[in-house]
TORKOL-738403 format. One record per residue (C-alpha): residue in three letters; residue number from 0; z, x, y. Coordinates in Angstrom, 2 decimals. Layout:
<tilos>
{type = ALA seq = NUM w = Z u = X v = Y}
...
</tilos>
This chain:
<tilos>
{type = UNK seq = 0 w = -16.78 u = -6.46 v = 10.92}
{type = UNK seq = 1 w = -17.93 u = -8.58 v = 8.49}
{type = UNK seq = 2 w = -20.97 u = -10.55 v = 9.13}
{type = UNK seq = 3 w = -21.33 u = -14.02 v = 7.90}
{type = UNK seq = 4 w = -23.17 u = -15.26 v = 4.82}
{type = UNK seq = 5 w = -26.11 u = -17.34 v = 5.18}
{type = UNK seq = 6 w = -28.15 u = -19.18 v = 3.00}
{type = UNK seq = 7 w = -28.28 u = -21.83 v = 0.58}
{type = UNK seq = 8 w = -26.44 u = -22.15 v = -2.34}
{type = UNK seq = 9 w = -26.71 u = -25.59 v = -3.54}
{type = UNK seq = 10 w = -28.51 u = -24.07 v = -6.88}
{type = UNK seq = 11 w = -25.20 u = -22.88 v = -7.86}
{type = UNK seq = 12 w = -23.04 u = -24.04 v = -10.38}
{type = UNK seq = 13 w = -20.08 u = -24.00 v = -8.55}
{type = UNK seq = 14 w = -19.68 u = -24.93 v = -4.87}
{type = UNK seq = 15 w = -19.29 u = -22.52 v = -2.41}
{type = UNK seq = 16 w = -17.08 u = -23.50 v = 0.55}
{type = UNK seq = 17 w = -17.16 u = -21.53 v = 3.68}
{type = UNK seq = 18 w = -14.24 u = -21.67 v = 5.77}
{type = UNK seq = 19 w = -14.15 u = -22.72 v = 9.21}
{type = UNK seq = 20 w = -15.13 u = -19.68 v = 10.92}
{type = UNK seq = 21 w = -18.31 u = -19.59 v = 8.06}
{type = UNK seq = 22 w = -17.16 u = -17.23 v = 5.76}
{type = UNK seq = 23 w = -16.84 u = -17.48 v = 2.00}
{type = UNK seq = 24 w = -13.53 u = -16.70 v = 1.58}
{type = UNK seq = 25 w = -13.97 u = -15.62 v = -2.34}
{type = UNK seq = 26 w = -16.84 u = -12.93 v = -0.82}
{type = UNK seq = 27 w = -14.03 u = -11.26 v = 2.18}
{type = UNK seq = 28 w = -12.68 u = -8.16 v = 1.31}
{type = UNK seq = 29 w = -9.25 u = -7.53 v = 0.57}
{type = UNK seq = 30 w = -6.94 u = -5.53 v = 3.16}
{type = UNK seq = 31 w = -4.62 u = -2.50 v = 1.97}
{type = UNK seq = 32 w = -2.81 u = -0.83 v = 4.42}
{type = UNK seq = 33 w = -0.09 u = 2.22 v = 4.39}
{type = UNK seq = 34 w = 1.43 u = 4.42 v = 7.12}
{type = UNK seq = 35 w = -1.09 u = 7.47 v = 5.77}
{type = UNK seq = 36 w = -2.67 u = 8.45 v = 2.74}
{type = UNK seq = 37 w = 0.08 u = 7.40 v = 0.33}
{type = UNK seq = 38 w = -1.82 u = 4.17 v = -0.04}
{type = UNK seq = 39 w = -4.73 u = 5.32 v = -1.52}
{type = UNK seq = 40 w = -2.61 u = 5.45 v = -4.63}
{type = UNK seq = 41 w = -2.78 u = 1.38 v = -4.63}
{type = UNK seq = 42 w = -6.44 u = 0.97 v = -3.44}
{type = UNK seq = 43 w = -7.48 u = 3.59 v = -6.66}
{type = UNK seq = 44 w = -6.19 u = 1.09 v = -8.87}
{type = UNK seq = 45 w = -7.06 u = -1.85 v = -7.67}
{type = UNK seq = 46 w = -10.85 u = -0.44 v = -7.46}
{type = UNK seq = 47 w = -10.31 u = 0.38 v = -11.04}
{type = UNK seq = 48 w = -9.14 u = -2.91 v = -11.96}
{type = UNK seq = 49 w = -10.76 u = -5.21 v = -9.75}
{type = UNK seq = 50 w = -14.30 u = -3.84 v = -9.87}
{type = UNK seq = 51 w = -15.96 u = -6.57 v = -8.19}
{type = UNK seq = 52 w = -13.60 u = -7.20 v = -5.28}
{type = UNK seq = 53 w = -14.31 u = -5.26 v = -1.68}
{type = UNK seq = 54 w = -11.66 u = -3.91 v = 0.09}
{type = UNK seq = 55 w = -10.75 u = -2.76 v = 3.92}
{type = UNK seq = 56 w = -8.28 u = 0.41 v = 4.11}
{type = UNK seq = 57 w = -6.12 u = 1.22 v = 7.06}
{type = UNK seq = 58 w = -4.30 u = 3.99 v = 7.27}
{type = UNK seq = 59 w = -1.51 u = 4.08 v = 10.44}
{type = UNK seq = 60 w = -1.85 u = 7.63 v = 10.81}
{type = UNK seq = 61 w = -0.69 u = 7.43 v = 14.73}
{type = UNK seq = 62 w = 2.69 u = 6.80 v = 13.45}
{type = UNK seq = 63 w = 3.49 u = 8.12 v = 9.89}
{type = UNK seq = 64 w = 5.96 u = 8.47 v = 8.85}
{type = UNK seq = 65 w = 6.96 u = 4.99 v = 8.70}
{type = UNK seq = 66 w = 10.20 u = 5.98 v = 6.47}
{type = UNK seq = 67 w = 12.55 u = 7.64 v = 9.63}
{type = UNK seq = 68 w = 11.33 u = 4.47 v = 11.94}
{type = UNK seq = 69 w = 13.30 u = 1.34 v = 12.27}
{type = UNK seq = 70 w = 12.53 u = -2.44 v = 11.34}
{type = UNK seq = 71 w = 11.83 u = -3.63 v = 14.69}
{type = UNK seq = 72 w = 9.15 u = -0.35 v = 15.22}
{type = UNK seq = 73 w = 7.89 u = -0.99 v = 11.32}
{type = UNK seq = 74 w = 7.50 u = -4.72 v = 11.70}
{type = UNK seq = 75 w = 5.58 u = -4.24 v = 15.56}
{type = UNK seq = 76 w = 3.28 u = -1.86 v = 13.47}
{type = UNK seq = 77 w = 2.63 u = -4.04 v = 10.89}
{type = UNK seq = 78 w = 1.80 u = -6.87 v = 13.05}
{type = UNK seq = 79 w = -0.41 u = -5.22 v = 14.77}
{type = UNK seq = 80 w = -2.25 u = -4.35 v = 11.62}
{type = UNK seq = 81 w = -2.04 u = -7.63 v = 10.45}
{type = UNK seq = 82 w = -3.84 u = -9.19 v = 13.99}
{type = UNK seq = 83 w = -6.69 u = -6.35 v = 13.55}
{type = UNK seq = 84 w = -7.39 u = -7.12 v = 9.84}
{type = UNK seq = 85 w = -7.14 u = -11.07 v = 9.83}
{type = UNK seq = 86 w = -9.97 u = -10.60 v = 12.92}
{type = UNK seq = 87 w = -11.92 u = -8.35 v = 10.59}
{type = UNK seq = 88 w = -11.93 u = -10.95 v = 8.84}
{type = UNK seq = 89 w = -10.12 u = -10.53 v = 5.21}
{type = UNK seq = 90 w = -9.16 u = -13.09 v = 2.41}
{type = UNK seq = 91 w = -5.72 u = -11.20 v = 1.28}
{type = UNK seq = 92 w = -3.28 u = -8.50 v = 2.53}
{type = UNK seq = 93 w = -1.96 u = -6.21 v = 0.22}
{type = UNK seq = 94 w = 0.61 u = -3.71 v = 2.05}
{type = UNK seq = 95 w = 0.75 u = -0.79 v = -0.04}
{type = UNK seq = 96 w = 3.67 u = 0.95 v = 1.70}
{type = UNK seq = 97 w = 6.90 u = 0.66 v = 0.49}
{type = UNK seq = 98 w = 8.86 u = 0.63 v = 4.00}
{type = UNK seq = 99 w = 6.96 u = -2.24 v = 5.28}
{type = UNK seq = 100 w = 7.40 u = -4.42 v = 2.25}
{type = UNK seq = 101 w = 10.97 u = -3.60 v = 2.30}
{type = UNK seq = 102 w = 11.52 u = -4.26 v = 6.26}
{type = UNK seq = 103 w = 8.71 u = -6.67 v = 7.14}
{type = UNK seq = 104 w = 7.48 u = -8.66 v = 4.69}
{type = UNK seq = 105 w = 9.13 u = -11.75 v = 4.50}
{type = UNK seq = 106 w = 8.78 u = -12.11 v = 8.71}
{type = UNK seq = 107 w = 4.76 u = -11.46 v = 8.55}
{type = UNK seq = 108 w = 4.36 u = -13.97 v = 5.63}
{type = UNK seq = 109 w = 5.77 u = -16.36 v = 7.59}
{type = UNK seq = 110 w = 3.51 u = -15.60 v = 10.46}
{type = UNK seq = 111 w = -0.45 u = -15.22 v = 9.02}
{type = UNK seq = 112 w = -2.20 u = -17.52 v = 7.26}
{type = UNK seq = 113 w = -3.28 u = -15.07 v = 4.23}
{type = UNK seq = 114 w = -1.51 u = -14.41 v = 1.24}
{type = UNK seq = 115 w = 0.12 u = -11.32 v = 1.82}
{type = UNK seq = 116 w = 1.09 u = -8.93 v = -1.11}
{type = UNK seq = 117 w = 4.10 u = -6.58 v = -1.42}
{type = UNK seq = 118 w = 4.91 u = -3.77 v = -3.76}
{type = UNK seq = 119 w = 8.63 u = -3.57 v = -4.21}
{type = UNK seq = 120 w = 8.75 u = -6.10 v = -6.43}
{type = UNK seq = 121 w = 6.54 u = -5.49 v = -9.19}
{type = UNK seq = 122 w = 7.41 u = -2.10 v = -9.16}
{type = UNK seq = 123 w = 11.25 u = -3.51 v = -9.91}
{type = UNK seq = 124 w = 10.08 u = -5.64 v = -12.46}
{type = UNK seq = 125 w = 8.13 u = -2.60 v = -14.51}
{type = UNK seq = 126 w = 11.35 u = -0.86 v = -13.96}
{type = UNK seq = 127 w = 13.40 u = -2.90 v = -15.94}
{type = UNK seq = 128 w = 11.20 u = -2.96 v = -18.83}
{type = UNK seq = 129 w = 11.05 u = 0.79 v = -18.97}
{type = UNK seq = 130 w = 15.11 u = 1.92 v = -18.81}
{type = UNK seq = 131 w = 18.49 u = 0.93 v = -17.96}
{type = UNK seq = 132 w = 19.66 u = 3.82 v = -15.57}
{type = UNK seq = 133 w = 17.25 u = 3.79 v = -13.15}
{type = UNK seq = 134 w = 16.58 u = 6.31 v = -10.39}
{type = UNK seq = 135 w = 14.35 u = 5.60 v = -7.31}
{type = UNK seq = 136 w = 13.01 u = 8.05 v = -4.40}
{type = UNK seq = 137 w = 12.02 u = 6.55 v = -1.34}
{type = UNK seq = 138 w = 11.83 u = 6.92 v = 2.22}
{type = UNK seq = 139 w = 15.05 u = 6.74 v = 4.46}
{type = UNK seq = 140 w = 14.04 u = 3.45 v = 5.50}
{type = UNK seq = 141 w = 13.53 u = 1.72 v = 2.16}
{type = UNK seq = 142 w = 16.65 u = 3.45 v = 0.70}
{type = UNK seq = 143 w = 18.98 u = 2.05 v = 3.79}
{type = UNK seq = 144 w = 17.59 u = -1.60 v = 3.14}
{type = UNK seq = 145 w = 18.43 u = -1.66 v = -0.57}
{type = UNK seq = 146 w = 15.66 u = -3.61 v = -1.33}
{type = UNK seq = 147 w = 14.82 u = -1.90 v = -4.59}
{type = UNK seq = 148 w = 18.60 u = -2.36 v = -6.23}
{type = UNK seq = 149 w = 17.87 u = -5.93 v = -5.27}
{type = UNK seq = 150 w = 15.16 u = -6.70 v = -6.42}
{type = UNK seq = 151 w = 15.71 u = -4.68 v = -9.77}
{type = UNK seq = 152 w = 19.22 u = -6.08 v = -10.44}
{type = UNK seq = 153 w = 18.02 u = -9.63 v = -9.73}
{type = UNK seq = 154 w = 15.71 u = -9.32 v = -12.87}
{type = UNK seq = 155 w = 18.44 u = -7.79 v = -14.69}
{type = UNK seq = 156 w = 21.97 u = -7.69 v = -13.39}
{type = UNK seq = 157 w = 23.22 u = -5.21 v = -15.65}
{type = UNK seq = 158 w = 20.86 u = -2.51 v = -14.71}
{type = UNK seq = 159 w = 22.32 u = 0.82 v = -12.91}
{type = UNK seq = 160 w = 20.45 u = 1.80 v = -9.85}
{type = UNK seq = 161 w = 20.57 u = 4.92 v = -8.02}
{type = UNK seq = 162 w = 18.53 u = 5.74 v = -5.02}
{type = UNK seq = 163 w = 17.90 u = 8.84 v = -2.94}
{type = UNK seq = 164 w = 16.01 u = 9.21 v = 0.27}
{type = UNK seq = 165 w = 13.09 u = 12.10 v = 0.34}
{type = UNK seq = 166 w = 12.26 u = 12.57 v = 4.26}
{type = UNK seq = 167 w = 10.45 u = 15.78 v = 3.67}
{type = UNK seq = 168 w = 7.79 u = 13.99 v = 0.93}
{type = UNK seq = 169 w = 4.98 u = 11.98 v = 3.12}
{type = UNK seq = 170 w = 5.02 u = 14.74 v = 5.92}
{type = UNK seq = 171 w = 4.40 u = 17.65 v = 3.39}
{type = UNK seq = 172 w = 1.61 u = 15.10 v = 1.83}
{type = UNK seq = 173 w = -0.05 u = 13.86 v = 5.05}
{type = UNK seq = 174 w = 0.18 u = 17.87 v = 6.25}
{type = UNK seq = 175 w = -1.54 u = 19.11 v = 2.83}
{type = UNK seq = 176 w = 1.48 u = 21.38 v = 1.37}
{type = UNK seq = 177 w = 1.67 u = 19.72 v = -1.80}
{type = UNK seq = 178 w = 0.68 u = 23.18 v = -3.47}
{type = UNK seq = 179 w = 3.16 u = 25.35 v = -1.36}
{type = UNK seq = 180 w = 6.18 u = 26.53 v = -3.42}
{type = UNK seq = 181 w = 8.61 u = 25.85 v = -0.69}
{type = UNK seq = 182 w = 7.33 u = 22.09 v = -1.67}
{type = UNK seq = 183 w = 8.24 u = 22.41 v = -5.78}
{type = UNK seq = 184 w = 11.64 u = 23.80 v = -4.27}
{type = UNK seq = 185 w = 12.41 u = 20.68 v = -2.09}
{type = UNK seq = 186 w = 11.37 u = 17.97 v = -4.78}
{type = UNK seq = 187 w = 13.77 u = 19.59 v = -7.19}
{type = UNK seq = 188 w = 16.70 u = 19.33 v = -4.78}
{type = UNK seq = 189 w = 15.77 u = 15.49 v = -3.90}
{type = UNK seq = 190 w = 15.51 u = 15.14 v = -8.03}
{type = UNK seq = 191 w = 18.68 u = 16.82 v = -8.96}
{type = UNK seq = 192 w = 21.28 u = 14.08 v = -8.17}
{type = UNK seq = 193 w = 19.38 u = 11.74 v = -9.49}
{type = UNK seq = 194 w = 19.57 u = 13.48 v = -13.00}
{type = UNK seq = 195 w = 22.71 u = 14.12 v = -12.81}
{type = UNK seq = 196 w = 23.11 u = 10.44 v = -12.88}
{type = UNK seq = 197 w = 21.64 u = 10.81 v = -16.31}
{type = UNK seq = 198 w = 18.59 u = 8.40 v = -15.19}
{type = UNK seq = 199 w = 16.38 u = 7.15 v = -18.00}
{type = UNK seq = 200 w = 13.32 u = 6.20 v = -15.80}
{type = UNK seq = 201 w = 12.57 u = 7.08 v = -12.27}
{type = UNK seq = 202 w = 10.59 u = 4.64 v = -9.54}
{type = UNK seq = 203 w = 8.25 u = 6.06 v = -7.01}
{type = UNK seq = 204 w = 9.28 u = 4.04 v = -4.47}
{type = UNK seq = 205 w = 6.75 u = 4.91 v = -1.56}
{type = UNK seq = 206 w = 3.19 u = 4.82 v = -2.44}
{type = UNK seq = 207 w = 2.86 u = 8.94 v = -1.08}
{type = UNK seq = 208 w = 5.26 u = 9.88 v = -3.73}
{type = UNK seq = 209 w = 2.60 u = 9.56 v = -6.83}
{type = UNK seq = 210 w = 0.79 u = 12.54 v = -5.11}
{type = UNK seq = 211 w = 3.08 u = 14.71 v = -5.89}
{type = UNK seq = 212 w = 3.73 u = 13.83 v = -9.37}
{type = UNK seq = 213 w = 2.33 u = 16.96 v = -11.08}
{type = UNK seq = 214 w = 5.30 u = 18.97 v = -9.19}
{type = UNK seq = 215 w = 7.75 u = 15.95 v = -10.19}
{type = UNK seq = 216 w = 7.18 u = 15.78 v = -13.94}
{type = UNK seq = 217 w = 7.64 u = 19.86 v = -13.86}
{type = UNK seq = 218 w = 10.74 u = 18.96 v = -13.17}
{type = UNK seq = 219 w = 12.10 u = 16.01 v = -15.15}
{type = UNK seq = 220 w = 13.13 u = 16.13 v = -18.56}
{type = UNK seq = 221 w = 10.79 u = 14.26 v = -21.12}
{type = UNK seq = 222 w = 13.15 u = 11.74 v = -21.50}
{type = UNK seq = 223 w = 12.92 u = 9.86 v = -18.32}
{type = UNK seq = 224 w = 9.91 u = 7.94 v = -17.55}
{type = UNK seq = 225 w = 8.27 u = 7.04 v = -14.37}
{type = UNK seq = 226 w = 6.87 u = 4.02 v = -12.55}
{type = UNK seq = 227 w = 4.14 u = 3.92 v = -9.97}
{type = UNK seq = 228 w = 4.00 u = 0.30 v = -8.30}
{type = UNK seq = 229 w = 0.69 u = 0.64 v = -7.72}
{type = UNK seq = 230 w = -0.18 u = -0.63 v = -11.47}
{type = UNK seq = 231 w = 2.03 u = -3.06 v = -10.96}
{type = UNK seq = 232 w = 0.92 u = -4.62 v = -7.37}
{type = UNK seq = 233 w = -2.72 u = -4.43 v = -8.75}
{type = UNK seq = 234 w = -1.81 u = -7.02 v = -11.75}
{type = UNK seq = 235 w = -0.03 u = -9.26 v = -9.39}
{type = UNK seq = 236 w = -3.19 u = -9.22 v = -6.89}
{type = UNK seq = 237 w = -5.25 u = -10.15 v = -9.98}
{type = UNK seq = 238 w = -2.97 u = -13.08 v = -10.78}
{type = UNK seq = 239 w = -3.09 u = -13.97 v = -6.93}
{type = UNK seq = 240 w = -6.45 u = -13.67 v = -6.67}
{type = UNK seq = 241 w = -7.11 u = -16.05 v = -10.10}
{type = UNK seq = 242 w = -3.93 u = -18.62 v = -8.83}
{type = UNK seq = 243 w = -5.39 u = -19.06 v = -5.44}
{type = UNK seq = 244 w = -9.45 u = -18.82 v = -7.04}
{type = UNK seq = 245 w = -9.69 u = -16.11 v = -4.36}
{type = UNK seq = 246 w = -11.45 u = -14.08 v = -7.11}
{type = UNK seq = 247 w = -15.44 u = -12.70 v = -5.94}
{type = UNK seq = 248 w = -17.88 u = -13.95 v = -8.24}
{type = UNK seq = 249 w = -20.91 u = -12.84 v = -6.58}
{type = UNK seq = 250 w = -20.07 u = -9.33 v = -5.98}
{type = UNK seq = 251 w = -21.45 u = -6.40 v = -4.17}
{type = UNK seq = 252 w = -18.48 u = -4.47 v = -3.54}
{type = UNK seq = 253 w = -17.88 u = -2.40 v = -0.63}
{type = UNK seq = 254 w = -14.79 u = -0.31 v = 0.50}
{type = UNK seq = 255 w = -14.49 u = 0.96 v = 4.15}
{type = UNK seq = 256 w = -11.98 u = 2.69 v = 5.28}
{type = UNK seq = 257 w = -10.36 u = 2.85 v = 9.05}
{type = UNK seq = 258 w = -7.11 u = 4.80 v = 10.76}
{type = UNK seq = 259 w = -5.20 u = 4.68 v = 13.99}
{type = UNK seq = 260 w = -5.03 u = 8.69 v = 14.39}
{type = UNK seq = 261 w = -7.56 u = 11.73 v = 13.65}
{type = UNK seq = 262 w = -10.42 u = 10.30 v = 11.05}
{type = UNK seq = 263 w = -11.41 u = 13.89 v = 10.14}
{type = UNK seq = 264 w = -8.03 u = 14.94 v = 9.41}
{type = UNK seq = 265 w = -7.79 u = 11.05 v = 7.17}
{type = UNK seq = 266 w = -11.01 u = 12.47 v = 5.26}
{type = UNK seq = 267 w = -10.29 u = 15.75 v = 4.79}
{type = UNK seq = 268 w = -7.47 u = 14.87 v = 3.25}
{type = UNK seq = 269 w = -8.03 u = 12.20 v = 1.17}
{type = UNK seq = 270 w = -11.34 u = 14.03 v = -0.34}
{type = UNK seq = 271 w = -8.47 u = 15.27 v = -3.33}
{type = UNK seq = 272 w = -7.53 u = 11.88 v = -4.11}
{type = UNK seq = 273 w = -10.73 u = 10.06 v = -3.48}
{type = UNK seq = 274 w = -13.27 u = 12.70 v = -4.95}
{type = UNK seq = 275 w = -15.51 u = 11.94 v = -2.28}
{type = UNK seq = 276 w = -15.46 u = 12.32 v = 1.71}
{type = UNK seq = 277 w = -14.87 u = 8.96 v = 3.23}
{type = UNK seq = 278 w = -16.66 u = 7.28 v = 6.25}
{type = UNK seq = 279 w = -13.41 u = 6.78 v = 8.51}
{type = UNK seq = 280 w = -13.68 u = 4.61 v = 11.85}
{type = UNK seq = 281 w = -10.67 u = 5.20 v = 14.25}
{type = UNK seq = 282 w = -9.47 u = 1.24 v = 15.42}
{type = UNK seq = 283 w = -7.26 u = 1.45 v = 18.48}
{type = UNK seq = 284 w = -4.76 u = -1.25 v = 17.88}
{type = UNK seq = 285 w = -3.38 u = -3.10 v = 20.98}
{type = UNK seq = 286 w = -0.10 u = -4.01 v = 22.40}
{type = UNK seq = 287 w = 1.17 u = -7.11 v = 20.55}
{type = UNK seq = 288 w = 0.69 u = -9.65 v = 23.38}
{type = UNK seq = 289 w = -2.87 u = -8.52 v = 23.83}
{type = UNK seq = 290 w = -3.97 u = -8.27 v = 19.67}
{type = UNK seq = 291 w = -6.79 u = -11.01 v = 19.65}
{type = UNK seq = 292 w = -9.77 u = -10.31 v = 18.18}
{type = UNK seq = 293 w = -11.67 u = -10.28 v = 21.96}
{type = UNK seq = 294 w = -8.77 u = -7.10 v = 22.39}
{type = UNK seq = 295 w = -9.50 u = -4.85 v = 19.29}
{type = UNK seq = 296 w = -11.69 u = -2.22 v = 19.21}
{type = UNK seq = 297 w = -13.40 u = 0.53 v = 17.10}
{type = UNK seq = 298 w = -14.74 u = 3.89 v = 17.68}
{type = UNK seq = 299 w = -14.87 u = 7.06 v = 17.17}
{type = UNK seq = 300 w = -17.13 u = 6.73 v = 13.79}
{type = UNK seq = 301 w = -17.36 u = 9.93 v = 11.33}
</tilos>
């Protein structure tokens, strides 16, 4: 947890305002949160582009995939999240899983305090600039909730949308078999009727999906482009950050990084992606009634 800031800073320029717990807001990290690895994808970039901001990752490992459950399961789990992170504490949420923005998002802003981030629509919007037939692969979850033909036809109407649901992706990515030819043979079939569509540009619609890309532009023609919202989620963060003057201007950046399952299987597997072997706390999230900061607690540090 995050201690408090003391001292004085009435040499300063500009006033610093601690909230009423005693934090600086500006100084609190920023939350990112996925069902597994897949959101890794999102934190990468918003490192890259937001050099001086710290963040907090949590991974739900206990109960990926996230893409076969239902809303009421999804939006209990992201709840829960949401009561361990704001007790953490941390200035903005940023849920970098596609199945919870599309399922849970609008309920949770409604319920916290923070600004909370999803990644459905900027990833719509960069879609529309990019093509007109549009193909997206996504969990079962977010395909049955149509949120991306939404939100991409509500920028442009006359856009054509085609989805298709890929329930084999995140468990061959969270189990390591990206490299296994039986997993070059599955993405193909999940890619073919999209093709045959004759789509000009194809969304990754859950944050895992940009892990296999390597095996996905084997497969597409030249001709179609893709988008990863995780480009896209990190501008709108910066323009939240800036609207809200959220933005850390004294910075000494930290990420740490926490899961509800197995933290050496989290940091084994993330190594790939991250370059580096992570320091992974396991946080045991409680029932909802009981999530209160007095209720949460950490162990099992790696």
């Amino acid at each position: 947890m995050l201690n408090k800031i003391e001292g004085d800073f009435d040499d300063r320029p500009v006033r610093i305002r601690r909230d009423a717990r005693g934090y600086i807001p500006q100084q609190l990290p920023i939350g990112v949160f996925d069902s597994g690895v897949g959101g890794l994808t999102v934190l990468k970039e918003l490192q890259s582009q937001l050099p001086q901001e710290s963040f907090l990752y949590f991974g739900d490992t206990e109960n990926v995939p996230y893409g076969t459950r239902s809303q009421t399961e999804i939006l209990g789990f992201v709840r829960q999240i949401l009561h361990w992170m704001t007790a953490q504490p941390i200035k903005m949420a940023i849920m970098a899983c596609n199945t919870s923005s599309a399922l849970a998002l609008d309920e949770v802003r409604a319920e916290f305090d923070i600004p909370i981030l999803g990644i459905i629509l900027p990833g719509a919007r960069a879609a529309v600039k990019q093509g007109r037939r549009i193909g997206v692969i996504a969990t079962p979850a977010t395909v049955a909730s149509n949120s991306y033909p939404q939100a991409i036809q509500e920028v442009n109407p006359q856009v054509q949308v085609y989805q298709e649901a890929c329930p084999e992706f995140v468990p061959l990515i969270e189990r390591n078999r990206i490299r296994e030819p039986e997993t070059l043979k599955i993405v193909g079939q999940r890619l073919q009727p999209l093709l045959a569509e004759g789509i000009d540009t194809l969304v990754y619609g859950c944050t895992h999906y940009p892990h296999l890309a390597a095996i996905v532009e084997k497969i597409l023609p030249e001709s179609v482009q893709t988008v990863d919202p995780a480009v896209n989620i990190t501008a709108a963060t910066k323009q939240e950050l800036k609207l809200l003057q959220l933005q850390n201007s004294h910075p000494s950046p930290y990420t740490r990084f926490y899961v509800s399952g197995c933290p050496e299987q989290f940091t084994e597997l993330s190594y790939q992606w991250l370059g580096f072997l992570p320091v992974v706390e396991k946080v045991i999230l409680p029932e909802l009634e009981l999530a209160t900061p007095q209720s949460i607690e950490a162990v099992e540090q790696i």
